[in-house]
C-alpha positions in Angstrom: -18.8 19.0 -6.2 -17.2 15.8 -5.3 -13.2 15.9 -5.7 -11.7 13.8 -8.8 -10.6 10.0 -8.1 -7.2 9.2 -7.9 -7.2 5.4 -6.8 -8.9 2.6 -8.5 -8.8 -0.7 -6.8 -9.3 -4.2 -8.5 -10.8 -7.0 -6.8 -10.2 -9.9 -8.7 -12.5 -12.0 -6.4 -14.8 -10.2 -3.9 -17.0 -11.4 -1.6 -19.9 -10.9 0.6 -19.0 -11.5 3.8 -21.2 -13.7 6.2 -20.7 -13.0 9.8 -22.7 -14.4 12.9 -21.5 -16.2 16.5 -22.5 -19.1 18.6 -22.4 -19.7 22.4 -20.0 -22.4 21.5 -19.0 -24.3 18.0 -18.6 -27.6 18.0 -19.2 -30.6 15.8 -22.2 -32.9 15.5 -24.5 -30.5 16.4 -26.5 -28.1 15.3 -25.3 -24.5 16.6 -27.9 -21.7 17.0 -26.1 -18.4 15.5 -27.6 -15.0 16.3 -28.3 -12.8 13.0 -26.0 -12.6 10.6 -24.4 -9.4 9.4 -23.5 -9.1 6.0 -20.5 -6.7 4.7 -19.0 -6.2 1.2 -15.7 -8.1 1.2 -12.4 -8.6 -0.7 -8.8 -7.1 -1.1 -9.8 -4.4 -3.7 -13.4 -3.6 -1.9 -11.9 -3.5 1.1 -9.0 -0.8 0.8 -11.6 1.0 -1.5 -13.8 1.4 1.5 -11.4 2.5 3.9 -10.0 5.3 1.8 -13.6 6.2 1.2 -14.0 6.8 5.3 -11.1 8.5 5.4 -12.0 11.4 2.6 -10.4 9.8 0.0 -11.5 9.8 -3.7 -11.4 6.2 -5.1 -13.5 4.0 -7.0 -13.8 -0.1 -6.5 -13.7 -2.1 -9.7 -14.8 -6.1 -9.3 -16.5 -8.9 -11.3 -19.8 -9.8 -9.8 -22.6 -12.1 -10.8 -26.0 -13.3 -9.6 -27.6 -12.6 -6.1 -24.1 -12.5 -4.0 -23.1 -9.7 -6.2 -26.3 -7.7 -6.7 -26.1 -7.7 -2.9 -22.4 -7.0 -2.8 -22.9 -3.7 -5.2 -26.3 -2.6 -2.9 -24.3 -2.5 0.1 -21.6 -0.5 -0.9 -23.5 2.0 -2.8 -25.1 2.4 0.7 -21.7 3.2 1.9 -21.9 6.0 -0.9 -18.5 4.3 -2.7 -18.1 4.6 -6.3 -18.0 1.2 -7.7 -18.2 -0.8 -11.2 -19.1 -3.9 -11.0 -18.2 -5.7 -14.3 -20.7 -8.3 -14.9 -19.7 -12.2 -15.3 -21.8 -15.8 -15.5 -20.3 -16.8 -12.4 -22.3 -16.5 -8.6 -20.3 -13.8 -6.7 -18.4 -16.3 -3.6 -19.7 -15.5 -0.2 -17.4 -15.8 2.7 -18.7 -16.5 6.8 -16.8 -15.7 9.9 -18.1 -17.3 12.8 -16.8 -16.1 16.7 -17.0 -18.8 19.5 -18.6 -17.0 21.9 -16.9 -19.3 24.7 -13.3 -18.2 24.3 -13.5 -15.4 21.8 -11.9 -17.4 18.9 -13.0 -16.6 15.1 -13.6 -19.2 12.3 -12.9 -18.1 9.1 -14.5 -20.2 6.3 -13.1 -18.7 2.4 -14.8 -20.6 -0.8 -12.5 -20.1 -3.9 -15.5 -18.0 -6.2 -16.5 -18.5 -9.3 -14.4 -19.2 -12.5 -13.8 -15.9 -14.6 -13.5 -16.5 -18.2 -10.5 -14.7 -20.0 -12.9 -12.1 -22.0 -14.2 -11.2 -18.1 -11.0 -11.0 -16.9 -10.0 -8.7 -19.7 -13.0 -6.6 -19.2 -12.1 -6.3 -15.4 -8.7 -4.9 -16.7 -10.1 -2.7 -19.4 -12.6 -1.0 -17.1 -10.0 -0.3 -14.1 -7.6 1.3 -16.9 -10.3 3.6 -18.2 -11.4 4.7 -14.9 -8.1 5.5 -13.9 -7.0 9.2 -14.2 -3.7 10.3 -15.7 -1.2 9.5 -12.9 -3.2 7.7 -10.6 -3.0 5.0 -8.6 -4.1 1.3 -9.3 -4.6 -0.7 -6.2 -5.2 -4.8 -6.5 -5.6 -6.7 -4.2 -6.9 -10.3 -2.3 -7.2 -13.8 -4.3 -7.4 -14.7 -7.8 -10.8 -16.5 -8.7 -10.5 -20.1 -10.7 -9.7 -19.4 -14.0 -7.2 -16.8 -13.8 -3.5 -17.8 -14.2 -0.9 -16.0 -11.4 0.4 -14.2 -14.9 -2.4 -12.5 -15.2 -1.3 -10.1 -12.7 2.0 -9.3 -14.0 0.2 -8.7 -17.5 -2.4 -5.9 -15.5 1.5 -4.3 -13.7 2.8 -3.6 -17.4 -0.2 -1.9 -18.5 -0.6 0.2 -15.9 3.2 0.9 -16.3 2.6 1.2 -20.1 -0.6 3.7 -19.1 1.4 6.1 -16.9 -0.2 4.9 -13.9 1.6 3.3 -10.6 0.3 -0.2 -9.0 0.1 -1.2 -5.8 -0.1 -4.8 -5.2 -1.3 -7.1 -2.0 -1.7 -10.9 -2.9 0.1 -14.1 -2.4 1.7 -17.4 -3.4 2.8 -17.4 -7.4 0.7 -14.2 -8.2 2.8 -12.2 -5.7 5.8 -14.1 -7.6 4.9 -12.7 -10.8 3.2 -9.4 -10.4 6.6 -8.6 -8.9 8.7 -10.0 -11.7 6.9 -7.5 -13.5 7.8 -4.8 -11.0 5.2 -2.3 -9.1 5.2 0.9 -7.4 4.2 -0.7 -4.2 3.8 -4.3 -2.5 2.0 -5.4 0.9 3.6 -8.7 1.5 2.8 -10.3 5.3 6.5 -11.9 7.2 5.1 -15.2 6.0 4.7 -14.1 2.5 7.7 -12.4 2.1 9.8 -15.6 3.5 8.1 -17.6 0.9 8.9 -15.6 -1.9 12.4 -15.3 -0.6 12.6 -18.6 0.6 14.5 -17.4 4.5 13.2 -17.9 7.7 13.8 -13.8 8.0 13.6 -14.4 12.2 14.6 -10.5 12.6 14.6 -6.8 11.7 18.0 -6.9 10.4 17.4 -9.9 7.9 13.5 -8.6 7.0 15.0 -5.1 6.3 17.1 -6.5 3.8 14.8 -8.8 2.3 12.5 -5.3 1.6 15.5 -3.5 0.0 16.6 -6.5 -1.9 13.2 -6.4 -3.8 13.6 -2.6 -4.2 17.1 -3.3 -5.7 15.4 -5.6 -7.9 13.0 -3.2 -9.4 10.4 -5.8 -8.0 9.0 -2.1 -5.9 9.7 1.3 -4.9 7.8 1.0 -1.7 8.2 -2.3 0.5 4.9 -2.5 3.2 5.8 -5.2 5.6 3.1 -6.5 7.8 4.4 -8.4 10.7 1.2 -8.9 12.5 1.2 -8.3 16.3 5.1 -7.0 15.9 3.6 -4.2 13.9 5.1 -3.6 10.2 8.2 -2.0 8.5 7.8 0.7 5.6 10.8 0.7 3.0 11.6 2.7 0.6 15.2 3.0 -1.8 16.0 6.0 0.2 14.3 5.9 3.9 12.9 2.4 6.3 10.5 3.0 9.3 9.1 0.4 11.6 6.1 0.8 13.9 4.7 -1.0 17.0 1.3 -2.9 16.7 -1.3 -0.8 19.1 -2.1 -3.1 21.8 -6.5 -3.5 21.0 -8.6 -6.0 22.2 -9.8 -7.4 18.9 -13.5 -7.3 18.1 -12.8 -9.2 14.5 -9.7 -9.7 12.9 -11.2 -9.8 8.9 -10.0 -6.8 7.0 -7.2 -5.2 9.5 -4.4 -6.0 6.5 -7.0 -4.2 4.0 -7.4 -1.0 6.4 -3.5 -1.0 6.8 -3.5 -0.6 3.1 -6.1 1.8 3.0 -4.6 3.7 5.4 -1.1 3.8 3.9 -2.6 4.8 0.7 -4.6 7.6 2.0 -1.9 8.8 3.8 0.6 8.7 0.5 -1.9 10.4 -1.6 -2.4 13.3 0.7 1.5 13.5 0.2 1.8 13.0 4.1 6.1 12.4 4.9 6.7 8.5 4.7 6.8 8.3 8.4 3.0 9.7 9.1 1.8 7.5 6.0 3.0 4.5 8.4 1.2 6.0 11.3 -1.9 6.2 9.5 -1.8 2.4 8.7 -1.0 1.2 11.8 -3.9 3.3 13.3 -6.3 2.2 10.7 -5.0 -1.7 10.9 -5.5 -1.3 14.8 -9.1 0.6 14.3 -10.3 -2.4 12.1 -9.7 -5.0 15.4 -12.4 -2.8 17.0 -14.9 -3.5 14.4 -17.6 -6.8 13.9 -17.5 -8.7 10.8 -16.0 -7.2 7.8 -16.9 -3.8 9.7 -13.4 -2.5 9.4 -12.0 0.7 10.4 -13.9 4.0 11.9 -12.3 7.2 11.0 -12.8 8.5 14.6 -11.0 5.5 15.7 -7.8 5.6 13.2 -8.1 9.4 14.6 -7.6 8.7 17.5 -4.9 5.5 17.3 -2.7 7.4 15.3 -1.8 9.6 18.3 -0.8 6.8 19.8 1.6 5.0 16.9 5.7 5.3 17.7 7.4 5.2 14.5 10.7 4.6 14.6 13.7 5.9 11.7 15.4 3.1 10.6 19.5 3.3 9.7 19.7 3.6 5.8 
């Protein structure tokens, strides 16, 4: 008997993700790629499928229309993830990642997706509130698609406030702006996120830990998840802050490590882990994602393993 979900995720604009490389990319001419690998991609999709790997009961809601999404759904029912695709006019974006086989660099080309209409929209929203059990968790996360105004986020954070349930939120730009004037449970802003909402160079822990508690003062969050790349993150709560070191990998593909943090951080909150071990899981499942191809993300053998080697430090209160 599979065990009841207790996270939805929204994807307001998924993906399929293209990968391939070339000996060497350049302009002019043409460049011979080896065969591409395709992987479902976006925010929502993504932390979906890394809580999946890790034992975690969760179901991915996202728009998708014509072949792109078809394919999109296919692939992660292979992965045996519980999804609900909401159906829409629009052809489901694809993404491409191509790695320079010459110096190891990785190319990252995003188109901006198809236009949602505001009855598709509201059918995204309807269907991730009605899948959503009584105290759960809604997770949404990556880009909005043309069409959808950065208020449509904060109108999703008071519903799920007004439905009992908590939000967690990763995006950007004014839709990070106003999904947090509405308040959530949780945010995943990156450094360079965070010091464009705030509008301060934040150059070090001690102004970057107060930026984090000056949201949760706000009531913009209860939980603060600060990615700061290859310095590792900070995790901030009203009462407790930890900080962790990145895990020095040798990156396969960088697409989807912010998504496995995420997922990993979840995970680890839902299985009530202490605040500290909940950071350890993300780091470990941010790192395992490097190790991965494409939109392959993290291994559970991998995070496993990484976790062991995460320090988390206390931070004064």
């Amino acid at each position: 008997m599979s065990q009841p979900v207790n996270i939805v995720t929204l994807t307001p604009n998924p993906a399929l993700d293209l990968s391939t490389a070339v000996d060497r990319v350049e302009p002019v001419r043409k460049l011979r790629c080896e065969a591409a690998r395709f992987d479902p991609g976006g925010g929502g999709v993504n932390v979906a499928r890394v809580v999946h790997r890790l034992g975690g009961a969760v179901q991915a809601i996202y728009p998708a229309g014509g072949p792109a999404g078809a394919r999109l759904t296919t692939l992660l029912a292979r992965e045996g993830l519980a999804s609900g695709a909401v159906p829409i006019a629009g052809e489901t974006r694809e993404s491409f990642t191509v790695t320079d086989r010459g110096d190891g660099a990785e190319y990252r080309f995003v188109l901006p997706g198809p236009s949602l209409s505001p009855a598709e929209w509201r059918a995204c929203l309807n269907a991730v509130l009605a899948r959503a059990p009584a105290g759960g968790l809604v997770v949404v996360s990556g880009s909005l698609p043309p069409g959808v105004p950065p208020s449509a986020l904060a109108d999703l954070a008071r519903r799920v406030r007004e439905s009992g349930l908590r939000l967690a939120a990763d995006s950007s730009g004014p839709a990070l702006a106003a999904v947090l004037e509405a308040g959530v449970w949780l945010v995943k802003p990156s450094l360079r996120e965070l010091c464009e909402l705030t509008g301060l160079p934040l150059p070090d822990l001690a102004t970057r830990l107060a930026a984090c508690r000056a949201l949760i003062a706000a009531g913009s969050a209860e939980i603060v998840a600060l990615s700061l790349g290859d310095e590792g993150a900070l995790l901030v709560t009203a009462n407790e802050a930890f900080s962790a070191r990145a895990l020095a990998v040798r990156p396969v593909s960088t697409v989807g490590a912010g998504d496995s943090f995420l997922g990993g951080l979840l995970w680890g909150i839902t299985r009530d882990l202490p605040m500290a071990d909940c950071l350890r899981q993300a780091m470990a499942a941010g790192a395992a994602a490097l190790l991965s191809p494409g939109t392959g993300l993290c291994r559970p053998e991998d995070v496993q393993r990484l976790a062991g080697e995460v320090e988390v430090e206390r931070l004064p209160a």
